[in-house]
N, C-alpha and C positions, 0 to 999 in steps of 0.2 A: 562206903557204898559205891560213888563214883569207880573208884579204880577196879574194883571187880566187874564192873561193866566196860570199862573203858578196858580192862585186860583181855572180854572176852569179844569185844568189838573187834580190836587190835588182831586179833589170834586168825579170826575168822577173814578179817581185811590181808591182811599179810599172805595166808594159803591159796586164797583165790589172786590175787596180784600176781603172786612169782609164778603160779602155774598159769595162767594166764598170758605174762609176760615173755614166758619160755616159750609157748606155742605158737603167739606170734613172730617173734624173732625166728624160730627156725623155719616157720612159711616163709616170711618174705628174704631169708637168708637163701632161702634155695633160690627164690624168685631173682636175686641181685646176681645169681647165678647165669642165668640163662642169655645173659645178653655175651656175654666171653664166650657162655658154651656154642651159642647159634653162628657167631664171628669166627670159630675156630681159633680165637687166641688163648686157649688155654687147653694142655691136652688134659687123657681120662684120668693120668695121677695126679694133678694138679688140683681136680675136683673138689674132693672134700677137703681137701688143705683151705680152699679160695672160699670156701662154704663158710668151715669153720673162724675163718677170719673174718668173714663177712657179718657173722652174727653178734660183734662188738657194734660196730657203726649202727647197722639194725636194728639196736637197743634203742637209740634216740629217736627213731620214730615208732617202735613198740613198745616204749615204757607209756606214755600219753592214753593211748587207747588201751593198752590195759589196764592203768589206774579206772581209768572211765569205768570200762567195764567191773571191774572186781569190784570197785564201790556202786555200783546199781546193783548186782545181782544181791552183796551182801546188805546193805539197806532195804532194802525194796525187799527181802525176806522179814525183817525185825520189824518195817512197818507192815504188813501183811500181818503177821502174826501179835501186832499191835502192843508187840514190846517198847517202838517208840513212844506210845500213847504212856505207857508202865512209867517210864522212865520220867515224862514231862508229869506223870502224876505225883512222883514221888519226890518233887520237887525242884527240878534237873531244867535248867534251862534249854532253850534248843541249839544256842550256842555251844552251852555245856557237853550236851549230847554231841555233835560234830567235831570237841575237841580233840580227840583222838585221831581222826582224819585229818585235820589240819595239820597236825604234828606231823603225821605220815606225809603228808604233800610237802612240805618244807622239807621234808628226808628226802623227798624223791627230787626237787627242786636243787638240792646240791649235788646228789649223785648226778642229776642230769647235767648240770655245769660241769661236774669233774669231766663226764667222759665228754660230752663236747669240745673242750676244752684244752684236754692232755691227753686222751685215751685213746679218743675216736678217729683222729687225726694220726697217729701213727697207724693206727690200724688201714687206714685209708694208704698210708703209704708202703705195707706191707703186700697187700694187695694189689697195686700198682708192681711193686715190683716181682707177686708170684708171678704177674701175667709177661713182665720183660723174661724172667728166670726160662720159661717154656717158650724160650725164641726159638728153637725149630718147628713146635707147631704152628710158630707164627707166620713163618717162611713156607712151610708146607701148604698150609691151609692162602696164603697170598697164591703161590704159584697155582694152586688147584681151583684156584676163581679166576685165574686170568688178571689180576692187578699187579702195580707196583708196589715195594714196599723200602720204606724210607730204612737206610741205613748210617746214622750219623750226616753226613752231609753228602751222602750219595744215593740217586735212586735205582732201587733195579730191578729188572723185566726179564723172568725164564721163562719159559717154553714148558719148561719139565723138570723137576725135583724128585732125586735119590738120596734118601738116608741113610747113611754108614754108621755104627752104632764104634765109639771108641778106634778111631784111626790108630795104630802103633806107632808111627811113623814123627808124630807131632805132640803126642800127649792128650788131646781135645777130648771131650765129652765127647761129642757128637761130629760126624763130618756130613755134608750138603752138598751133592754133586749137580751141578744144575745145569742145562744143556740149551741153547740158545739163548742167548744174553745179551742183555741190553743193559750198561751202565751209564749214567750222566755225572758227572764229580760237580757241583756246584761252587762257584769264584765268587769273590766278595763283588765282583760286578756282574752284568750282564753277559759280556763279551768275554767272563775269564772261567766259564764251561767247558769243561772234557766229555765226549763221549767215546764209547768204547761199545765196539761188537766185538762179540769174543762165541766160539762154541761150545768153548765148555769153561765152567768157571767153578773153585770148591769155596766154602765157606765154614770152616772151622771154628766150634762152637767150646770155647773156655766156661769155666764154672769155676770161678773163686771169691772168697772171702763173702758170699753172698750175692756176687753178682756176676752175670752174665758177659763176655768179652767174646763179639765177633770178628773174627781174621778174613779178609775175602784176598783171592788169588785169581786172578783171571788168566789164560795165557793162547797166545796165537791169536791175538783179536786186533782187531783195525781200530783207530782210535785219530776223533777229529778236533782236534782245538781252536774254538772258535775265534781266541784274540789274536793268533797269526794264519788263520785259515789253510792251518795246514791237514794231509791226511798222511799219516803211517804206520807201519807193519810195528804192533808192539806183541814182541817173545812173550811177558808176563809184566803181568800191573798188577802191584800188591798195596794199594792200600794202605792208611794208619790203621789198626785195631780201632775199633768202636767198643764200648761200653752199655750195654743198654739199659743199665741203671741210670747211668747219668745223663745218656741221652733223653730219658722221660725225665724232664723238670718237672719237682714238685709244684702243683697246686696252693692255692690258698687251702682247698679243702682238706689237705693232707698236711699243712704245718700251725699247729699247739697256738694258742692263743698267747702263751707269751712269748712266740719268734714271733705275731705278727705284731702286737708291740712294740718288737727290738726293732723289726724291721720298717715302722711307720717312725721310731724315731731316729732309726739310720738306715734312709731310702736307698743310700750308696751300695749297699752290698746287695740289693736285689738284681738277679742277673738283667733282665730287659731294662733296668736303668742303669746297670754298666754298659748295655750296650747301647744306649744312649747316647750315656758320657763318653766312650771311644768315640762314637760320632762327632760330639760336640768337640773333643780333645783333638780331633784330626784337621776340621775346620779351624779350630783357634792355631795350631801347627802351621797349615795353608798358609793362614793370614800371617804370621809370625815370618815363615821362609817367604813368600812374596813383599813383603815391608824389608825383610834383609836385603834381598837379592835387588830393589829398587835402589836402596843405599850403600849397596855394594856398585850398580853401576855410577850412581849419580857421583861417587868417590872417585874411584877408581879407574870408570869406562869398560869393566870386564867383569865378567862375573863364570865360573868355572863350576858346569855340572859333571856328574859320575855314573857313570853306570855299573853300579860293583856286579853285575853279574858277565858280562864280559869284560868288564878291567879299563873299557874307555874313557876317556873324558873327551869334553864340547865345550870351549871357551867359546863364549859370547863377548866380542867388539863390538864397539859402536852402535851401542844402543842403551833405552831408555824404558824404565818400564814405569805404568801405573795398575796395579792388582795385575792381573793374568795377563793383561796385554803387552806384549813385547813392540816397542818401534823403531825403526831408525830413527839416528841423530845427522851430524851434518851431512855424514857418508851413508852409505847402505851399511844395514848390518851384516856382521861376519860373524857364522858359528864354524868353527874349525875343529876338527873330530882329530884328537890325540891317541896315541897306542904308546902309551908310557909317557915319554917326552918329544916323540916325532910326531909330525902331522901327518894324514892320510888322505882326509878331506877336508875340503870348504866350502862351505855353501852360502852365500847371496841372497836376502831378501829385503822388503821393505817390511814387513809386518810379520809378529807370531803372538804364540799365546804358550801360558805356564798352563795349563789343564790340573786341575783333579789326577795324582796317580790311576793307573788300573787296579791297583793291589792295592788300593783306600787306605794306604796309608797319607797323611796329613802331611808330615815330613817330606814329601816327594811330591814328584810334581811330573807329568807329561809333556814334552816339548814338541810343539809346532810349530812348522812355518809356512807360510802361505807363499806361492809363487815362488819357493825356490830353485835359482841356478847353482850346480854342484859340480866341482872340481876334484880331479883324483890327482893328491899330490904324491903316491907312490911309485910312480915312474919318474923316468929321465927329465918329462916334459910333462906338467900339467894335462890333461885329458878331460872331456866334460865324462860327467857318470849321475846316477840316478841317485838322488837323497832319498832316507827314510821319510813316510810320510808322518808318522810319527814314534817320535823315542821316546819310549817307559822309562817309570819305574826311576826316576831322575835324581840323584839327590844335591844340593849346590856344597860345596865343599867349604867354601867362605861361614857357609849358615848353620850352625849346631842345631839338633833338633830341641826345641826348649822344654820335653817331654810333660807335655801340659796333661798325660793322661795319667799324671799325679796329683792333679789338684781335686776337689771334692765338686760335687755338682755347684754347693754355692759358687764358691769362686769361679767355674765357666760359667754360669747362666749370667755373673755380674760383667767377663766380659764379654760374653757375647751381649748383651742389651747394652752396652756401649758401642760395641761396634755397631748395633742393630740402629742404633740412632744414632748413629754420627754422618749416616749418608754416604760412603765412601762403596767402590767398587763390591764390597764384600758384605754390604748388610744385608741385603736379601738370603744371602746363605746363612748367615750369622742369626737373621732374623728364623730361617727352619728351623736350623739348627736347635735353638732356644726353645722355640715350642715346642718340639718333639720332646725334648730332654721334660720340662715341665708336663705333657702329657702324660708321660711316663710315672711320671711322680705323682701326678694327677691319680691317674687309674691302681697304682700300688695302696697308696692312700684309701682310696676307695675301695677297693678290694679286700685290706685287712678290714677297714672298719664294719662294711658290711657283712664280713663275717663271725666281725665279734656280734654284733648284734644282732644277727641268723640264730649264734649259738645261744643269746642270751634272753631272746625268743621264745625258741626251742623249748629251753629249759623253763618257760616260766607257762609254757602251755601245757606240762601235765598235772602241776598240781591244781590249776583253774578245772583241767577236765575233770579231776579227782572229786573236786569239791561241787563241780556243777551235777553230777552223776549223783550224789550224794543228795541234794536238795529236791532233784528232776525225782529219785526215786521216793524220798520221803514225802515228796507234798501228792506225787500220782501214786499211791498206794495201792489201787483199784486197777491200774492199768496192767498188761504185761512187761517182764523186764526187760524184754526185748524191745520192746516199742520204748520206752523208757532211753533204754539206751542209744536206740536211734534218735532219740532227740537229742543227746549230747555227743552222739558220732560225728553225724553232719555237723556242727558247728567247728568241733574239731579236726575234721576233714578240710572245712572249709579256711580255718586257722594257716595251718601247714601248707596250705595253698598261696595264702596272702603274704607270708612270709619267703614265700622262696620269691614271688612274684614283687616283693617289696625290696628284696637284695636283688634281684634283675634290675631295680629302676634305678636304685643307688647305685650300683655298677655300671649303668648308663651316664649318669650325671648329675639325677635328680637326686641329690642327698635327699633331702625334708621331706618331698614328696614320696619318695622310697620307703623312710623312715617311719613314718605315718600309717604309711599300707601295713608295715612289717608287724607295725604294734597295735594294729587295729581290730586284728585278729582276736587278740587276747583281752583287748577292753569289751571287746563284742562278749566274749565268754565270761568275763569279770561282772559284766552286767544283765545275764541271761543269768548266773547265779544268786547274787543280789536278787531278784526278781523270783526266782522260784524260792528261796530261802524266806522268802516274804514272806510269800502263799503258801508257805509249809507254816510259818509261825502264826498266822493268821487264823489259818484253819486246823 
């Protein structure tokens, strides 16, 4: 007897669910729609592609409310027509009676984890990259609002935008003729910025393997580089090829519950804590060449930098260093600028400093000297002449770099927090250094975990809705099903609320307190079921 009712409970739950399910998902699939379409980062053939891909993810917040709903209307019919009452007559517990729905929420409880989990996340990452795929809309729709738009590590500023459909000349999808231009090329420093005016500039638009490859060409443009303050006439500046796949780094939200696993138990391979660890790698470097270059003079009395981009070398006499600061010894220091094995210049000071490279690499080092007098030994007769005020880019010849951007985060953080507390010249940096690196690690950390427990949330609020919809419609029989349902709407409205707002607070730093909010949602609805399941068996 049971299973013929529980078969025709089943039948009737199931039809209203998936049609229910479906109608929601493609509202708000078009709705997920509209923020690309308004931004112009997507053009008109892109549409229904970004639509259809949209309505996977879609599912995780319209499976919830449709369960809700398909179990009020279908209950809230069979107590109406006081088939429930049949059923508790004929011997049927009220347990009994909702076990069919129970089953069904545990069904939908794993489908929910699966796509959460492995599903929805790619899909999230499909989407991200239709919208890189249609980078001439993107470029079209920038230039036609008047903004810039980031291109790998370059920004840039047109006036006007023409589309050329398949250049011959280059193979490209697409060509981008753009007319008043403004480029900035971004330096691993401040001071190591290019810009470029140019009047006309193309940008050649590659389509392979699934991803997007932009070529830019500027040509006849002026162009100012900030670290030697210089201005000149450049014929063509071309660029590396950008990628604009790869330039959009995946999200938490778009990588599978088990990379964020792999990746909370090996933090190292998360890009912003690699680029951490090159930080901390270049500082521990620093510290490394400045400790050599101290015991190369305190041996020796000479220590011998390079400049491999012009070929020079700069032996340093008679001096003494401790961390960065260079000093004389008994005599004035003497740096003497070599061209092979000849001398060219000399220059005189009492005081300099080893700097931080411009080009951040750790290995290298900026040479300065304070108050220096300078000698040109390439004439007949020494001549006084003007020293740089400072030389890049430096590397000491004596000092191997000890390529510390091999080691794993452990091993820098343990030596940086020795240097951090040993008090020497260099702990202060040693001590950023360490934090930042830990930061990073900090918020990755927090990042996967909170979104395991977003997804695992998610998944546990539609078979509550399921079951609360079920209880809400069997014990108010009398009432309409709509109003029925609005009572299990809003709680579950408010749920999906709590939850995103409780991964906001753990992604700030409140683990526990985040935690608490995320799942608080769902104990509110655990116990709003509880409660009407009562007053349905009661009454």
């Amino acid at each position: 007897m049971p299973w013929i009712l529980w078969r025709h409970l089943l039948s009737e739950l199931l039809k209203v669910l998936l049609l229910t399910a479906s109608v929601i998902v493609v509202v708000v699939a078009f709705g997920a729609a509209i923020k690309p379409l308004a931004a112009s980062s997507i053009g008109p053939g892109s549409v229904l592609k970004y639509i259809a891909l949209a309505t996977i993810p879609m599912m995780q917040f319209a499976l919830p409310f449709a369960a809700g709903f398909a179990a009020t209307i279908v209950i809230h019919r069979l107590a109406a027509d006081n088939e429930l009452v049949a059923m508790a007559a004929s011997g049927l517990r009220h347990r009994s009676i909702i076990a069919p729905v129970a089953g069904v929420g545990v069904v939908i409880f794993a489908i929910m984890l699966w796509l959460v989990s492995s599903v929805v996340p790619r899909f999230w990452g499909l989407m991200r990259e239709t919208i890189a795929q249609d980078a001439a809309s993107v470029f079209v729709a920038a230039v036609e609002r008047g903004e810039a738009l980031e291109v790998g590590d370059i920004t840039l500023y047109a006036d006007a935008v023409e589309v050329e459909p398949a250049p011959p000349d280059t193979g490209a999808s697409q060509r981008l003729r753009l007319a008043g231009v403004a480029a900035m090329k971004r330096g691993r420093s401040a001071d190591g910025a290019t810009e470029v005016l140019s009047e006309f500039a193309i940008v050649d638009v590659h389509r392979r393997d699934g991803a997007t490859v932009m070529k830019l060409s500027m040509r006849e443009g002026t162009g100012f580089r900030a670290r030697e303050g210089t201005v000149a006439f450049i014929p063509q500046a071309t660029p590396d090829a950008v990628e604009m796949g790869r330039a959009m780094e995946a999200d938490a939200r778009s990588t599978t519950t088990a990379d964020l696993q792999a990746l909370r138990a090996h933090p190292d391979d998360e890009s912003g804590v690699r680029a951490a660890m090159s930080t901390a790698a270049a500082v521990l470097d620093r510290v490394d060449l400045l400790d050599c270059v101290q015991r190369t003079l305190a041996g020796t009395g000479s220590v011998t930098l390079a400049d491999d981009v012009s070929a020079r070398r700069y032996r340093i006499d008679s001096a003494r260093s401790s961390g960065p600061k260079l000093a004389a010894g008994a005599s004035p220091m003497q740096v003497t600028e070599l061209d092979g094995t000849r001398p060219v210049r000399r220059a005189t000071s009492r005081d300099g400093s080893l700097l931080p490279s411009s080009g951040g690499e750790g290995s290298r080092v900026d040479l300065i000297l304070d108050q220096a007098t300078a000698l040109d030994l390439g004439g007949s007769a020494p001549t006084t002449t003007r020293w740089p005020a400072r030389l890049r880019d430096l590397r000491a010849i004596e000092c191997p770099s000890a390529q510390q951007n091999m080691a794993s985060s452990g091993e820098l953080l343990q030596r940086l927090d020795a240097l951090a507390t040993g008090g020497g010249p260099n702990a202060g940096e040693s001590a950023n250094a360490a934090a930042e690196l830990r930061r990073r690690i900090g918020r990755l950390e927090r990042d996967a975990f909170s979104n395991i427990q977003q997804r695992l949330a998610l998944s546990a609020s539609a078979p509550l809705v399921l079951l609360l919809g079920t209880a809400l419609a069997a014990w108010k029989r009398s009432s309409m099903p709509l109003t029925i349902y609005l009572l299990a709407f809003l709680p579950a409205l408010l749920n999906i609320v709590m939850v995103a707002g409780g991964q906001q607070v753990m992604r700030g730093g409140a683990e526990w307190a985040g935690l608490g909010l995320m799942w608080l949602g769902n104990g509110c609805l655990l116990l709003f079921f509880l409660h009407a399941f009562r007053q349905w068996a009661r009454h």
